[in-house]
C-alpha positions as CSV (number, residue, x, y, z in Angstrom):
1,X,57.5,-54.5,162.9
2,X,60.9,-54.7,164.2
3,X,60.5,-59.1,164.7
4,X,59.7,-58.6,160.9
5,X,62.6,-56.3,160.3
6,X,65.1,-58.4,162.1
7,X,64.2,-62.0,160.1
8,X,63.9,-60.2,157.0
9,X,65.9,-62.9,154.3
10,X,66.6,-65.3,157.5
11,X,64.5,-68.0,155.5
12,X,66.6,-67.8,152.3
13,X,70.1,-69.6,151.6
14,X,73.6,-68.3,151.2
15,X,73.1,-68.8,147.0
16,X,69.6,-66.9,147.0
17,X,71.1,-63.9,149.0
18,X,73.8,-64.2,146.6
19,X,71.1,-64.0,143.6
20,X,69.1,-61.6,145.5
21,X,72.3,-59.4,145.7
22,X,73.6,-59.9,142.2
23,X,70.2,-58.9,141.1
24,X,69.7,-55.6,143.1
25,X,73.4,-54.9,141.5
26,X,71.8,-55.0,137.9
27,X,69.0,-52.8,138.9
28,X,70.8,-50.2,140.2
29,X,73.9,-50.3,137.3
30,X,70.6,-49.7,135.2
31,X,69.5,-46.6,137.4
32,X,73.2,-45.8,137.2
33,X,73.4,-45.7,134.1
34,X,69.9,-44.1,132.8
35,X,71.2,-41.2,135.6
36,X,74.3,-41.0,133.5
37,X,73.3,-40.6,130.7
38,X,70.7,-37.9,131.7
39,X,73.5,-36.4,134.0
40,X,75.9,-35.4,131.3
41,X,73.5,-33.5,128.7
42,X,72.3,-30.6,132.3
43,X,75.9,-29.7,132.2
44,X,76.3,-29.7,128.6
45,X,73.5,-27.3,128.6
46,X,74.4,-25.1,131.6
47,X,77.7,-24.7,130.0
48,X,75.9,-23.2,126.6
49,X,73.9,-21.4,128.7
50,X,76.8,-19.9,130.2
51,X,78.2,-19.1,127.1
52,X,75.2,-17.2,126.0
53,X,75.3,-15.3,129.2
54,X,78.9,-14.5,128.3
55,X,78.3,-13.6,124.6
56,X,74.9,-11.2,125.2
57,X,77.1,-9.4,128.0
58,X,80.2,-8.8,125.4
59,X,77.2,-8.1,122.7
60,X,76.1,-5.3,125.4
61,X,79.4,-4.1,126.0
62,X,80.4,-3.8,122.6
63,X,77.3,-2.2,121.6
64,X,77.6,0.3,124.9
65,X,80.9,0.9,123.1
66,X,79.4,1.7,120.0
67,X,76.7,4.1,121.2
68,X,79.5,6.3,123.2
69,X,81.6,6.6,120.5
70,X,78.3,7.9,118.4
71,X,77.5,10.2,121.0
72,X,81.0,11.6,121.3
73,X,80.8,12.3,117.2
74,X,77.5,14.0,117.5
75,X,79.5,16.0,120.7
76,X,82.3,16.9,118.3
77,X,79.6,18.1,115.5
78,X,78.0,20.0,117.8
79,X,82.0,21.8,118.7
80,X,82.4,22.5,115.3
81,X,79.1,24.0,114.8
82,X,79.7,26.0,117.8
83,X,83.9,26.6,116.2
84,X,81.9,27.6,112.6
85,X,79.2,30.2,114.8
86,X,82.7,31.6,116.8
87,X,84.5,32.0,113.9
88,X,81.5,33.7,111.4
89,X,81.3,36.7,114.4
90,X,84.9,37.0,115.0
91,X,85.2,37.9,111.1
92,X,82.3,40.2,111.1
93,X,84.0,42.0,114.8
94,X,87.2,41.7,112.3
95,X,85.2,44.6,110.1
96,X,85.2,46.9,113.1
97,X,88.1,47.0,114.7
98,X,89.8,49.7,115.2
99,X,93.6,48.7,115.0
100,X,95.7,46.0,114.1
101,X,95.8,44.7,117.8
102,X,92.1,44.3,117.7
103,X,92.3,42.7,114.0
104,X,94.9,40.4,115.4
105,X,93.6,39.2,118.4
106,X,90.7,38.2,116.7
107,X,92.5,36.4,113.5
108,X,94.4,34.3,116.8
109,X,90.5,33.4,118.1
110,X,90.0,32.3,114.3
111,X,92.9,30.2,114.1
112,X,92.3,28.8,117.6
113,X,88.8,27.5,116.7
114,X,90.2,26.0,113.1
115,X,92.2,24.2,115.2
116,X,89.4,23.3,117.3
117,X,87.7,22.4,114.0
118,X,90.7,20.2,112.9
119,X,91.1,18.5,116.0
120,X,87.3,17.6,116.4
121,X,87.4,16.3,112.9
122,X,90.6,14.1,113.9
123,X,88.6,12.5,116.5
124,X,85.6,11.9,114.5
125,X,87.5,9.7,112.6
126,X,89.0,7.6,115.3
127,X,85.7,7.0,116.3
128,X,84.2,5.8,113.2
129,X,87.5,3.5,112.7
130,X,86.6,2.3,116.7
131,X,83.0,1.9,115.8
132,X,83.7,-0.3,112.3
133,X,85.9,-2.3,114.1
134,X,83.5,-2.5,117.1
135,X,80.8,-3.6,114.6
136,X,83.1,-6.5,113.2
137,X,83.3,-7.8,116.9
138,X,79.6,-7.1,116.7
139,X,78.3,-9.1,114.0
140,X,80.9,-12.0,115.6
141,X,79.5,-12.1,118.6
142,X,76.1,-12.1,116.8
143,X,77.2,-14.9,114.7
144,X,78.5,-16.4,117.6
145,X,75.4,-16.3,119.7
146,X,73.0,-17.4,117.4
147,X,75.3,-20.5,116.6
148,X,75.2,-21.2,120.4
149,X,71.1,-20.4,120.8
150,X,71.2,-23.0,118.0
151,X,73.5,-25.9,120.2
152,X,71.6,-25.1,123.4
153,X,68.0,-25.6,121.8
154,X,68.9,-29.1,120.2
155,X,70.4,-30.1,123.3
156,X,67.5,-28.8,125.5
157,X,65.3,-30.6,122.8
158,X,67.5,-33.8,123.2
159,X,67.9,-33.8,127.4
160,X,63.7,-33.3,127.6
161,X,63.5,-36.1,125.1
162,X,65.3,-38.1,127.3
163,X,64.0,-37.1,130.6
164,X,60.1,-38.4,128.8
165,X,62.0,-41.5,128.1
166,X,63.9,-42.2,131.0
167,X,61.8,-41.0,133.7
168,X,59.5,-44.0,133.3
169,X,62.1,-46.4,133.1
170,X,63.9,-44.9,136.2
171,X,60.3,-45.2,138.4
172,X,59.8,-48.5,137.2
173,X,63.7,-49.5,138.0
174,X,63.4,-48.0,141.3
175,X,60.3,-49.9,142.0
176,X,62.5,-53.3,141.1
177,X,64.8,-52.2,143.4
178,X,62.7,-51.7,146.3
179,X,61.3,-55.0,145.7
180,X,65.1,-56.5,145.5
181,X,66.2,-54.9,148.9
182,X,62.9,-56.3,150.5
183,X,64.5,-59.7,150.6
184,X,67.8,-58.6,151.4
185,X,68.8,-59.1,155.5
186,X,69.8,-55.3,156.6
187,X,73.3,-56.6,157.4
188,X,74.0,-57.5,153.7
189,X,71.6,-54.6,152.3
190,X,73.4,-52.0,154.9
191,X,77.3,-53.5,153.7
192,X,75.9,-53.0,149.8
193,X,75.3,-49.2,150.1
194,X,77.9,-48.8,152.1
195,X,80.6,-50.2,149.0
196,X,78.5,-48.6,146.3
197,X,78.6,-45.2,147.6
198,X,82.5,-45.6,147.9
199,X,82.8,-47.4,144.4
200,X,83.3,-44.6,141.5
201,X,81.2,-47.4,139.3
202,X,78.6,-47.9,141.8
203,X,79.6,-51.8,141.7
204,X,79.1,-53.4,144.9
205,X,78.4,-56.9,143.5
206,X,80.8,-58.1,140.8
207,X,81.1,-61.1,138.8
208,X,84.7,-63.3,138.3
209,X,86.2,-61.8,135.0
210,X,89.1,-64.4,134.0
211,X,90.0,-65.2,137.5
212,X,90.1,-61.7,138.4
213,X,87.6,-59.0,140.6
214,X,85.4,-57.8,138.3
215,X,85.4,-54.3,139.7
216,X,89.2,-53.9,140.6
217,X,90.2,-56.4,138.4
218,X,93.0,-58.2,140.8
219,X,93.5,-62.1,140.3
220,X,91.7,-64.1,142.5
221,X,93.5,-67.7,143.9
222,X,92.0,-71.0,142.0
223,X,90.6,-72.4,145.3
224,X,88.7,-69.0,146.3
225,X,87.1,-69.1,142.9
226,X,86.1,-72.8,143.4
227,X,84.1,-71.5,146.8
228,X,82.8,-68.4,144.9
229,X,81.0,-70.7,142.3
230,X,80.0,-73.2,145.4
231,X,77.4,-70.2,146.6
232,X,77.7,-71.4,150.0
233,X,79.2,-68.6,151.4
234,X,79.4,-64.5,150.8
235,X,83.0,-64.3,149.5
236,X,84.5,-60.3,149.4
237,X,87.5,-59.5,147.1
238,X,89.9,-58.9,149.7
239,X,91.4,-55.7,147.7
240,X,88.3,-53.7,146.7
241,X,85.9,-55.4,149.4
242,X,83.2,-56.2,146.6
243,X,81.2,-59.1,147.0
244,X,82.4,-61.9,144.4
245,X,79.8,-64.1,142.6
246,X,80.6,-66.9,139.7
247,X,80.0,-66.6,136.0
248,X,77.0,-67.9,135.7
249,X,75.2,-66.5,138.8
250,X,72.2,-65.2,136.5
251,X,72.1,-68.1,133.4
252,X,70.7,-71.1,135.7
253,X,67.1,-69.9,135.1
254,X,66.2,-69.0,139.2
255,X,65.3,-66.4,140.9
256,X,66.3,-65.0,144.5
């Protein structure tokens, strides 16, 4: 196993290892790009998600809101029932008494609970203004949360779509670009990974672009881009690092 590992693309020439190179480059800017594509929609949709996470808690707390303010009306109601019950016994005591101070006394306890009265009813209707408004914010949020249930279903809908289509495609690219390494020396395949995974685009491989890199698009001297198209010798941009090939690297009709 290791004799086999070490002569791995000895028999091939400078232009097939090119080819062979150049080739594993498109397969994997096709994985790349499948994984892109796919890669953007799981965010788009964990950010919706979030947002419905967000706008059922605000729903809840609004609604928590709601609820207190009802229970502090049904509080005050049940004050002024209590005020009305105080009041009826201090006017029948008031029937009694026996001197003014007594009569008195009790028409202060009166007063004091129609106050009590007054005030409840004052605060009965700050909560029904609070709970209104809190039922505006409400039916937003409602709005608001059904229009984002809506966005997160046609994008769950559109990333599982995807996935059915893309999966396939992916297994059978990978496959390719097994196959592609498998004639690749483990010097060459070893210094390919090692550019791509420090390329943002994943490029490793690029073609001449107007007598420039075609990944960090620096101009290239006349006489390097005549050995470049020779293919007799693995040519790096001396910038970026990425392995140059000509033009027409994939239009003569063979194959690595």
């Amino acid at each position: 196993m290791a004799t086999k590992k070490a002569s791995k693309g000895a028999d091939f020439s400078v232009e097939d290892k090119l080819k062979a190179l150049y080739n594993l480059q498109s397969i994997d800017s096709e994985i790349d790009r499948i994984r892109t594509i796919r890669g953007e929609l799981p965010l788009e949709v964990q950010d919706l998600e979030d947002d419905i996470v967000g706008l059922e808690t605000r729903l809840q707390n609004l609604t928590d809101e709601v609820n207190a303010f009802e229970d502090a009306i049904v509080e005050r109601k049940n004050m002024i029932t209590d005020a009305l019950s105080a009041i009826k016994k201090y006017e029948a005591q008031q029937g009694k008494v026996r001197n003014n101070r007594e009569f008195d006394s009790l028409n202060k306890e009166i007063e004091f609970q129609n106050l009590e009265i007054q005030l409840c009813e004052k605060k009965m209707n700050e909560f029904k203004a609070n709970i209104e408004a809190k039922n505006v914010l409400i039916e937003s949020a409602k709005n608001n949360l059904e229009e984002r249930q809506k966005d997160l279903d046609a994008k769950k809908a559109e990333l599982d779509s995807i996935i059915a289509e893309t999966e396939k495609d992916e297994a059978k690219l990978a496959k390719q670009s097994t196959a592609a390494e498998s004639v690749i020396e483990d010097r060459l395949l070893n210094a390919y990974k090692r550019i791509r995974e420090n390329s943002i685009n994943g490029l490793a491989v690029v073609k001449i672009e107007r007598s420039a890199c075609g990944g960090c698009f620096n101009s290239i001297p006349p006489q390097r881009i005549l050995d470049i198209s020779l293919r007799k010798k693995i040519i790096v941009c001396e910038h970026c690092g990425r392995v140059l090939v000509d033009t027409d690297i994939d239009n003569d009709g063979s194959d690595a």
